[in-house]
N, C-alpha and C positions, 0 to 999 in steps of 0.2 A: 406789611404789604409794601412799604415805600421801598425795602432790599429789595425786592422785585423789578421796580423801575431802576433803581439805581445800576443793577447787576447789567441788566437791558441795556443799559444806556453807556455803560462800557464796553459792550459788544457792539453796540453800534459804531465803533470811535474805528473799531477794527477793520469796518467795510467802507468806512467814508473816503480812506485814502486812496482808494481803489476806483470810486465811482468817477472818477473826470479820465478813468483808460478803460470805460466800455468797449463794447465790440462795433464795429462800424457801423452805423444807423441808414439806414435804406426803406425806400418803401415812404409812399404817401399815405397822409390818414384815409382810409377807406371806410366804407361803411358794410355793413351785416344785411343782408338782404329783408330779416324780419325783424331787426331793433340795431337803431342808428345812432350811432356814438353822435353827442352830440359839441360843438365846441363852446370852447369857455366862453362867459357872456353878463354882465352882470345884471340880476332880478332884483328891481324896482319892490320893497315890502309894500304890499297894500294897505297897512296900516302904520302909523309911526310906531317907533319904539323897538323893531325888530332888526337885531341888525344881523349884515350877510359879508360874506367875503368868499371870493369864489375865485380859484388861482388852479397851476399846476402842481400836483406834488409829487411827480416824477413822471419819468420817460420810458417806454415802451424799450424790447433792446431797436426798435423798429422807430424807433422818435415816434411815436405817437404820445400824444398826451395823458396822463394819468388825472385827471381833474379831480377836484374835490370843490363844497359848499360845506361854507362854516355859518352857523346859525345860530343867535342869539349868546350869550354872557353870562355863566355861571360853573361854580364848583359842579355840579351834576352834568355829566359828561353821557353822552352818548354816541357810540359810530355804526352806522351802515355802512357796508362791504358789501357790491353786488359783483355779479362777474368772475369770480376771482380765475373760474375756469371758463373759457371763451362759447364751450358749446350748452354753459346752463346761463341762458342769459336772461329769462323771466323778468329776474331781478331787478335789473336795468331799466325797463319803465317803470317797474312797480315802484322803486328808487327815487324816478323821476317825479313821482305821482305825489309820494310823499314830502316832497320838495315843494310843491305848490302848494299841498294840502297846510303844511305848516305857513308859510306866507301867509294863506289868507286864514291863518288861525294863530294869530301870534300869540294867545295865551298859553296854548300848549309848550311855545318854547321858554314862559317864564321860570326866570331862576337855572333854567337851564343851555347847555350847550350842544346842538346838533351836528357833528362831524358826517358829509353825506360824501361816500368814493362810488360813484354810479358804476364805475367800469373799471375793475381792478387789474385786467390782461387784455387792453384795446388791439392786441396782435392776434390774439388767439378769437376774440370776439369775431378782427375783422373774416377769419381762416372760417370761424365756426368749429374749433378742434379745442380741447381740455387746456392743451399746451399752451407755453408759449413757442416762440419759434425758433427756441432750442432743444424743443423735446421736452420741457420738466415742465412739471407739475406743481407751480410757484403754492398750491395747498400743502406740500409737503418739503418744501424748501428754508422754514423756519427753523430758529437755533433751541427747540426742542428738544431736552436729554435725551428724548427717545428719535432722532434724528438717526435715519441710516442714508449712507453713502451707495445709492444707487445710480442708473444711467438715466432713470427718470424723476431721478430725486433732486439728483445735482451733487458732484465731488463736494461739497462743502455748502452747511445752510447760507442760505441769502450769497449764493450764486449770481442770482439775475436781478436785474435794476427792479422790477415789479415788486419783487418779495421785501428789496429795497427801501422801498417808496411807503410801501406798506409799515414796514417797522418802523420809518422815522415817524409818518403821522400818528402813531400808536405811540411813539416814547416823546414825541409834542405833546399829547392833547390831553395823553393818560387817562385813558375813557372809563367812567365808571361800570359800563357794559361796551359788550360790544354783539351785534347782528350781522354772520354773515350770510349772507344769502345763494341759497346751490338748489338744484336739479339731482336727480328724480325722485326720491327717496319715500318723502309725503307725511313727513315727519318733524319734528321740530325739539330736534339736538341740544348737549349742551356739556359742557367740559368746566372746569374749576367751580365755585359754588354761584351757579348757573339754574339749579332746577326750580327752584320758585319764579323767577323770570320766565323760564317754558314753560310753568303749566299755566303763570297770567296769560303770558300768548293765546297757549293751546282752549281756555277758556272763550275766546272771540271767535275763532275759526272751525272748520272742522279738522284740522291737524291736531292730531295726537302728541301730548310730550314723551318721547320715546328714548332714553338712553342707549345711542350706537355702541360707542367707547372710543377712545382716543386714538388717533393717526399719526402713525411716525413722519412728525418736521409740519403736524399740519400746524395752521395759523391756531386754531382750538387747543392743541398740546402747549405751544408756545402762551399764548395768553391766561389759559385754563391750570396748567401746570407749574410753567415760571412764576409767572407773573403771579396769580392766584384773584386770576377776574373773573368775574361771570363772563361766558360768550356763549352765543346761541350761535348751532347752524340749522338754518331756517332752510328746512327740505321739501321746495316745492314740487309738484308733480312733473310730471314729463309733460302731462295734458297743457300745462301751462304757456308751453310757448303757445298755439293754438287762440288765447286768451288774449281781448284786445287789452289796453291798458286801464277803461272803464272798466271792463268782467274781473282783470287781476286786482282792482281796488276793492270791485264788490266783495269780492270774497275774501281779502287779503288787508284791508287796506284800515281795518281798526285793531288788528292785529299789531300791523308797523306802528301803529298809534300809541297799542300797550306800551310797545316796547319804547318807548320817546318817552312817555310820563311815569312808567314804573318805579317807587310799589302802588304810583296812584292807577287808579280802576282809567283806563279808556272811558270819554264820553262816546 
């Protein structure tokens, strides 16, 4: 498994020399009429012992912030991806939710590491469009063999700073799983050896573990295929936006739980 990171991690060497000649950044952070990016800020643990770091881990092509929350201290590694497409944005409070929930429950994060990216395309978020605001599909933008060169795919993986930003905290953190979070599907995905992780999920919730199959350049091919991680794409309904951030916890929120403590059982 560690060829995996190592190979990754060459590939990354490839696009870093590139990222200080982005494309011109414009545009102020905006906000989404039904779920509001929020800025960086640091949360106070409610109890000792849990520690947090909460920074930017890249830039929008729009300068907008990419944020992430790092939780707790251990080889057991976990990451939440919500957003990655601007118009399935559920995710984002439910993201948020689970953010707190773990503060005021720091034993769930013993022994282990929480990596949280609330808003993974804060351009496309602010638009309400899949995109970012070149047109691609930063889902399908990763250095996955099964990578094609489309106009919505991007001339070359990790094109755009978002899919960017993304790989580096993946080849930091080296998450022993990883959850991303999408719209409409209503189902709960999963790519490299992934499927015991779905059906603990699918066992909390009423989502079904359902095998879609793998997407050319998506973040799932690349992490599920390369790399040889479990990753979940956690496919909320469309009813979801609809859902205040209480109703997405009731239904959703010991689910994100499994996924934090797995192979232990969610209290």
């Amino acid at each position: 498994m560690k060829s995996g990171w190592v190979l990754a991690a060459l590939m990354l060497a490839g696009c870093a020399a590139s990222e200080g000649a982005r494309e011109a950044r414009t545009g102020d952070p905006g906000t989404s009429a039904s779920v509001r990016e929020r800025p960086p800020h640091a949360v106070k643990p409610l109890r000792a012992g849990i520690s947090q770091q909460t920074f930017t881990a890249g830039r929008s092509v729009e300068n907008r912030p990419i944020d992430a929350h790092v939780l707790g201290v251990g080889a057991d590694t976990v990451m939440i991806i919500a957003t990655i497409h601007g118009d399935e944005a559920a995710g984002t409070p439910l993201t948020h939710r689970l953010h707190r929930h773990l503060l005021a429950n720091p034993g769930l994060v013993d022994g282990r590491r929480v990596v949280l990216i609330p808003v993974a395309n804060p351009d496309g978020l602010h638009r309400r469009r899949r995109t970012n605001v070149h047109g691609i599909d930063l889902n399908r933008n990763f250095p996955a063999s099964n990578f094609r060169t489309t106009r919505r795919h991007g001339k070359k993986p990790l094109s755009e700073p978002e899919a960017q930003a993304l790989q580096r905290m993946i080849l930091r953190y080296a998450p022993s799983r990883i959850v991303s979070i999408h719209q409409p599907v209503s189902c709960i995905d999963w790519d490299g050896p992934g499927e015991k992780l779905a059906r603990a999920m699918a066992e909390t919730c009423s989502l079904k573990a359902k095998r879609i199959g793998s997407r050319p350049g998506s973040l799932g091919s690349w992490v599920g295929l390369e790399l040889k991680k479990p990753i979940i794409t956690l496919e909320l309904p469309r009813s979801a936006d609809r859902l205040t951030e209480d109703q997405l916890w009731r239904r959703y929120g010991r689910m994100m739980v499994q996924a934090v403590v797995f192979p232990d059982l969610a209290p």
